[in-house]
Jmol script that loads the backbone (N, CA, C; Angstrom):
load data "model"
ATOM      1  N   UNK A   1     -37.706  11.397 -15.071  1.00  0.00           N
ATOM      2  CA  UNK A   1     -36.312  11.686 -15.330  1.00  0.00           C
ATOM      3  C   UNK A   1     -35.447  10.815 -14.425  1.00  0.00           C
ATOM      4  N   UNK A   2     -34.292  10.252 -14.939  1.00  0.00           N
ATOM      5  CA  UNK A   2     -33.524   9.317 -14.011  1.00  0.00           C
ATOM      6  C   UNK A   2     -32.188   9.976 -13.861  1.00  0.00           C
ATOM      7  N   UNK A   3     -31.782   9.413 -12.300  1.00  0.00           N
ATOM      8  CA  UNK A   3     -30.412  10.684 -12.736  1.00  0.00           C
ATOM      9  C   UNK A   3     -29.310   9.555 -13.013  1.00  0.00           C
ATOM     10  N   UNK A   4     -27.943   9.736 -12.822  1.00  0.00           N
ATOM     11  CA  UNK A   4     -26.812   9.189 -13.322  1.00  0.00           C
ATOM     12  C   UNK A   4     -26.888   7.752 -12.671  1.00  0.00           C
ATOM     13  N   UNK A   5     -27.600   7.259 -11.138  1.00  0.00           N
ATOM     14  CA  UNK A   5     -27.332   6.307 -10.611  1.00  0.00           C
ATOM     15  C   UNK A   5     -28.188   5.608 -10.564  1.00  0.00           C
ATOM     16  N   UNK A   6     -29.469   5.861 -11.704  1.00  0.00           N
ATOM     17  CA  UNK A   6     -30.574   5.181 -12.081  1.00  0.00           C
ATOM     18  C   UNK A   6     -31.756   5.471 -11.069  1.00  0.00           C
ATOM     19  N   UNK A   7     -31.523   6.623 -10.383  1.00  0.00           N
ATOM     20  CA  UNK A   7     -32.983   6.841  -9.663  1.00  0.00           C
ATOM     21  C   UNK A   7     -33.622   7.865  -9.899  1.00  0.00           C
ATOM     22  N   UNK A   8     -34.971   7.863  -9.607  1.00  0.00           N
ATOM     23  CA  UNK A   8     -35.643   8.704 -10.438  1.00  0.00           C
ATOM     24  C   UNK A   8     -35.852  10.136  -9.800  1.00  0.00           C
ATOM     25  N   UNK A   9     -35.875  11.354 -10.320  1.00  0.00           N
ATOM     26  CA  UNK A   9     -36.532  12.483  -9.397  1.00  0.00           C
ATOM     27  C   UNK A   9     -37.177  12.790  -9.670  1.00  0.00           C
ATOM     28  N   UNK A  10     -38.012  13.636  -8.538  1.00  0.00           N
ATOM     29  CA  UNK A  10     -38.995  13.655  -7.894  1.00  0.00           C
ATOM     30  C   UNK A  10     -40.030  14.669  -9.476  1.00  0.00           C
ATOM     31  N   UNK A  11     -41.318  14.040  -9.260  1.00  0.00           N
ATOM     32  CA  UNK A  11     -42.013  14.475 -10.691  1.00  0.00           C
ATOM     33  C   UNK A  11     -42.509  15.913 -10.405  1.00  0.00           C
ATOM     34  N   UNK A  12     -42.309  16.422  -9.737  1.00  0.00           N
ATOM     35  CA  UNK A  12     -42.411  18.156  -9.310  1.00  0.00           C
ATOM     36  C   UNK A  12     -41.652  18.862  -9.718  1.00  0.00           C
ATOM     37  N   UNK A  13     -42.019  19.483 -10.954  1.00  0.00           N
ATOM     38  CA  UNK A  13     -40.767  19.504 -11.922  1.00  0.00           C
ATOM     39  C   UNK A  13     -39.508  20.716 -11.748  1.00  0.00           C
ATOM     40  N   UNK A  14     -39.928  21.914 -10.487  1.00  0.00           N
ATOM     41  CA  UNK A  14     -39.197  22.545  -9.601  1.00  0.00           C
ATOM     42  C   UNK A  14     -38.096  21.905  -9.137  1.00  0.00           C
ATOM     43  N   UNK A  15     -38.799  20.450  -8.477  1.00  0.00           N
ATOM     44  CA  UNK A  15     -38.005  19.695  -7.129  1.00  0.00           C
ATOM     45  C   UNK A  15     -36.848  19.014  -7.897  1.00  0.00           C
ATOM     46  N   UNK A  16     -35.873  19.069  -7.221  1.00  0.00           N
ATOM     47  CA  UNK A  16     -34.290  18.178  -7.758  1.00  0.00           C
ATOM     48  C   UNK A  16     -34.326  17.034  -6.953  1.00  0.00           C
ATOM     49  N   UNK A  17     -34.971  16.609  -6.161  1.00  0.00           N
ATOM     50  CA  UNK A  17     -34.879  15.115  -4.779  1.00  0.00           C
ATOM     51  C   UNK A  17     -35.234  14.153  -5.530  1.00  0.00           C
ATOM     52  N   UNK A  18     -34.370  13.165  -4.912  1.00  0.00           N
ATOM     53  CA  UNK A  18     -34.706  12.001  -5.378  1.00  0.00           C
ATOM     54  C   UNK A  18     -35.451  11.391  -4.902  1.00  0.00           C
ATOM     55  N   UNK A  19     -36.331  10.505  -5.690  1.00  0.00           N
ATOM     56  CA  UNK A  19     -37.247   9.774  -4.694  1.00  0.00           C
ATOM     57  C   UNK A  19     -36.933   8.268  -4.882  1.00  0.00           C
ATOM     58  N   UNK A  20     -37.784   6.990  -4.112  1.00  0.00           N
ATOM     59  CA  UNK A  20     -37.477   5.757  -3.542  1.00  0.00           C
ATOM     60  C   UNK A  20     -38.125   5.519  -4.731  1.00  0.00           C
ATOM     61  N   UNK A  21     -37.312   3.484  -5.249  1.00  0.00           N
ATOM     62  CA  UNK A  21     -38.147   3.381  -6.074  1.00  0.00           C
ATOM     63  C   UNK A  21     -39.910   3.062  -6.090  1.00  0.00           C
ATOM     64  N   UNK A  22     -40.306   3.094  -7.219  1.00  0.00           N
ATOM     65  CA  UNK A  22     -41.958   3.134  -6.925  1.00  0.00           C
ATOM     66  C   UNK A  22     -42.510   4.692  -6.047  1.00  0.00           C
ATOM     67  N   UNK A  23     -41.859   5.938  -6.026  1.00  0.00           N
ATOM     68  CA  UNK A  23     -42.714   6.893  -5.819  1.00  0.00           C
ATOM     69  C   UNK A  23     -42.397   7.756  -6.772  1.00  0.00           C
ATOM     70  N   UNK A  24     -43.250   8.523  -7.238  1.00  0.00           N
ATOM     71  CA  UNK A  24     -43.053   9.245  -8.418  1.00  0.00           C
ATOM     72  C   UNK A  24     -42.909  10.952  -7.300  1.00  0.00           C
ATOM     73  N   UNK A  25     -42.714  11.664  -6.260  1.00  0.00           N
ATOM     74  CA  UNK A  25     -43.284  12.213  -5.383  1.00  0.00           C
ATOM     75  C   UNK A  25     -42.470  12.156  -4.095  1.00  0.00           C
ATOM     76  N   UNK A  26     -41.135  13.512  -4.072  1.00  0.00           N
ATOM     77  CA  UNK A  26     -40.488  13.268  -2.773  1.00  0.00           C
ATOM     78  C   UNK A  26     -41.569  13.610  -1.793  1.00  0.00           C
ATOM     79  N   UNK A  27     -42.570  13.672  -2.063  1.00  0.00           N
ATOM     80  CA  UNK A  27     -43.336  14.064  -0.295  1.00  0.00           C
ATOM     81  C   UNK A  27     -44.802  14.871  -0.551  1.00  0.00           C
ATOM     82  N   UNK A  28     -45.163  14.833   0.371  1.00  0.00           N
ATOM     83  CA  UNK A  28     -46.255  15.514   0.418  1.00  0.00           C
ATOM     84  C   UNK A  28     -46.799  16.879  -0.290  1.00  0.00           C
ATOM     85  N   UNK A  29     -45.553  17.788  -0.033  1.00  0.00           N
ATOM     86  CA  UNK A  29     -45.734  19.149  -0.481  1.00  0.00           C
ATOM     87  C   UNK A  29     -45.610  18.811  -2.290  1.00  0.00           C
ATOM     88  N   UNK A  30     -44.958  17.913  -2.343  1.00  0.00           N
ATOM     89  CA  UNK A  30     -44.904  18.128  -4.037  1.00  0.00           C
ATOM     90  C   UNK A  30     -45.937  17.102  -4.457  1.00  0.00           C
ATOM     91  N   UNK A  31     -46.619  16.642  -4.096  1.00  0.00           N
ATOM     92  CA  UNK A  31     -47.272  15.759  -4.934  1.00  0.00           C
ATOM     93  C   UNK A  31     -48.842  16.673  -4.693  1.00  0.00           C
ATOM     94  N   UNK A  32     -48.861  17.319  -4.088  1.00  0.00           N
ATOM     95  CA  UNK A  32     -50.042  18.412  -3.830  1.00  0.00           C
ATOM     96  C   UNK A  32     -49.404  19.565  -4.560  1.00  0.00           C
ATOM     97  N   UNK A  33     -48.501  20.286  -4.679  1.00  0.00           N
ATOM     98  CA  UNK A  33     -48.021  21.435  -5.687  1.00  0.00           C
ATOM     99  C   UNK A  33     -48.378  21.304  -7.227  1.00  0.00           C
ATOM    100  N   UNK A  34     -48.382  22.374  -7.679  1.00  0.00           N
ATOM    101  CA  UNK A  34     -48.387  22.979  -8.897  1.00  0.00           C
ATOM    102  C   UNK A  34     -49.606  22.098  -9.674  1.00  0.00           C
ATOM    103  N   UNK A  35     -50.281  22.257  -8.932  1.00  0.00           N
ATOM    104  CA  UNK A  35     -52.101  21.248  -9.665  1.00  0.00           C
ATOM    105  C   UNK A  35     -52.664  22.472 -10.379  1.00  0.00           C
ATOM    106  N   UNK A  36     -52.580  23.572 -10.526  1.00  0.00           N
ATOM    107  CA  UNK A  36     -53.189  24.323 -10.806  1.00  0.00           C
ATOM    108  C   UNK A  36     -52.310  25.575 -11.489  1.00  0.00           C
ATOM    109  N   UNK A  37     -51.385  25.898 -11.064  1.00  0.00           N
ATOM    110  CA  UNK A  37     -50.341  26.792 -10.929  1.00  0.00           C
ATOM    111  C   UNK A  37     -48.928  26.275 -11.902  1.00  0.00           C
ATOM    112  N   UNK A  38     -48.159  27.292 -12.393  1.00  0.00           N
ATOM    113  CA  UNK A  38     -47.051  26.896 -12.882  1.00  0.00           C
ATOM    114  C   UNK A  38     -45.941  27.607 -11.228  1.00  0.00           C
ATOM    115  N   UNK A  39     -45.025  26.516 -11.122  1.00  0.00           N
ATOM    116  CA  UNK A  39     -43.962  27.294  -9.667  1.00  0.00           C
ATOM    117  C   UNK A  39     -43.194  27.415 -10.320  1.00  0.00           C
ATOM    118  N   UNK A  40     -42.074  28.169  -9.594  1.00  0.00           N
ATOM    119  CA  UNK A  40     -40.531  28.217  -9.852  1.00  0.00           C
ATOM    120  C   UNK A  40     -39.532  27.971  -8.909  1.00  0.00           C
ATOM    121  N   UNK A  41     -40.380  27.647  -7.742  1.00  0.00           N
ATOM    122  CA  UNK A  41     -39.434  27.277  -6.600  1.00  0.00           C
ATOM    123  C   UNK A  41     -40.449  25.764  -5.758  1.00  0.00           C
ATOM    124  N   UNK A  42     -39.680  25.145  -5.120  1.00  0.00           N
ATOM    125  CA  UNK A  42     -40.118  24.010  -4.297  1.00  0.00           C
ATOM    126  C   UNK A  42     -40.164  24.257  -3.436  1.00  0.00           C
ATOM    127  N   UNK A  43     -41.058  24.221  -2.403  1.00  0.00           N
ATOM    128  CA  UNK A  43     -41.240  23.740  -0.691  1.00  0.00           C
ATOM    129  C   UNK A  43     -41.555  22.457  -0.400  1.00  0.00           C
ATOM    130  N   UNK A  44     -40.736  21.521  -0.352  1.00  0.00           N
ATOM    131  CA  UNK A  44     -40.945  20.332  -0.348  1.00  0.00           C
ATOM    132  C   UNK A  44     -39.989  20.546   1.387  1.00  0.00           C
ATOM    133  N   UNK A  45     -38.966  21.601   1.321  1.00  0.00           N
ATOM    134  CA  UNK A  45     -38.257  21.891   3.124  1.00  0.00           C
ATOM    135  C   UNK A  45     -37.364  20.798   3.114  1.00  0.00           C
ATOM    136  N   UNK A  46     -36.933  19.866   1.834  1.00  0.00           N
ATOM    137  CA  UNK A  46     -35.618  18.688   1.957  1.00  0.00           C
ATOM    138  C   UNK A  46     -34.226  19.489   1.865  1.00  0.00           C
ATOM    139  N   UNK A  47     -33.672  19.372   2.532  1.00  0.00           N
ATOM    140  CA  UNK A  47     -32.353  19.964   2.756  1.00  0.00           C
ATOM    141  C   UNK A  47     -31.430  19.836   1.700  1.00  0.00           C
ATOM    142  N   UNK A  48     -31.798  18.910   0.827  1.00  0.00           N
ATOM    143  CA  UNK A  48     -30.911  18.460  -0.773  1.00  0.00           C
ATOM    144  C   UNK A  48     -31.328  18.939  -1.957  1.00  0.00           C
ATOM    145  N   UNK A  49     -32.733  19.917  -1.794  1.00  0.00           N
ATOM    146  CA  UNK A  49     -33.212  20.290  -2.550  1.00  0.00           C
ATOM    147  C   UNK A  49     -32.559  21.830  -3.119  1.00  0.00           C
ATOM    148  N   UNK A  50     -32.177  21.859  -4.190  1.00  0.00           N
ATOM    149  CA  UNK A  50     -31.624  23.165  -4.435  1.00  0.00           C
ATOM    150  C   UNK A  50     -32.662  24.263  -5.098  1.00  0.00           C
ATOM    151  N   UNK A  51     -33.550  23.612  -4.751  1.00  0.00           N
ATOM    152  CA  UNK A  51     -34.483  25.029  -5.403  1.00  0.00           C
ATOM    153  C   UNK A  51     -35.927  25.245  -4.262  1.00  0.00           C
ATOM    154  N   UNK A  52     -35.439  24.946  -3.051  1.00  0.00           N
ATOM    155  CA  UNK A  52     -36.294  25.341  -1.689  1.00  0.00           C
ATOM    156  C   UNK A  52     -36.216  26.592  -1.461  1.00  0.00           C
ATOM    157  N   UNK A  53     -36.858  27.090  -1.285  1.00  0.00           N
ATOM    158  CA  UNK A  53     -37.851  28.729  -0.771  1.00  0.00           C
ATOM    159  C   UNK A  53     -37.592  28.811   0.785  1.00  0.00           C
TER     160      UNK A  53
END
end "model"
wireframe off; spacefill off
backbone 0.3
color backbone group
């Protein structure tokens, strides 16, 4: 998904962060989340994130 200023967010489909180009993955916690599980909230702990726990 790309947002209005052409960057992409983060593929954790909870997470609203944007990530750099070439990472699909604001961070650690989300690129290890929801492998198994459906979430409804992110712990990714980014302060821009509006759907952190």
């Amino acid at each position: 998904m790309m947002t209005a200023k052409g960057q992409s967010k983060c593929a954790h489909l909870p997470c609203q962060c944007v990530v750099q180009p070439g990472d699909k993955y604001c961070g650690t916690a989300c690129r290890e989340a929801g492998s198994k599980e459906v979430e409804i909230a992110c712990q990714c702990d980014h302060g821009t994130c509006s759907l952190t726990v």
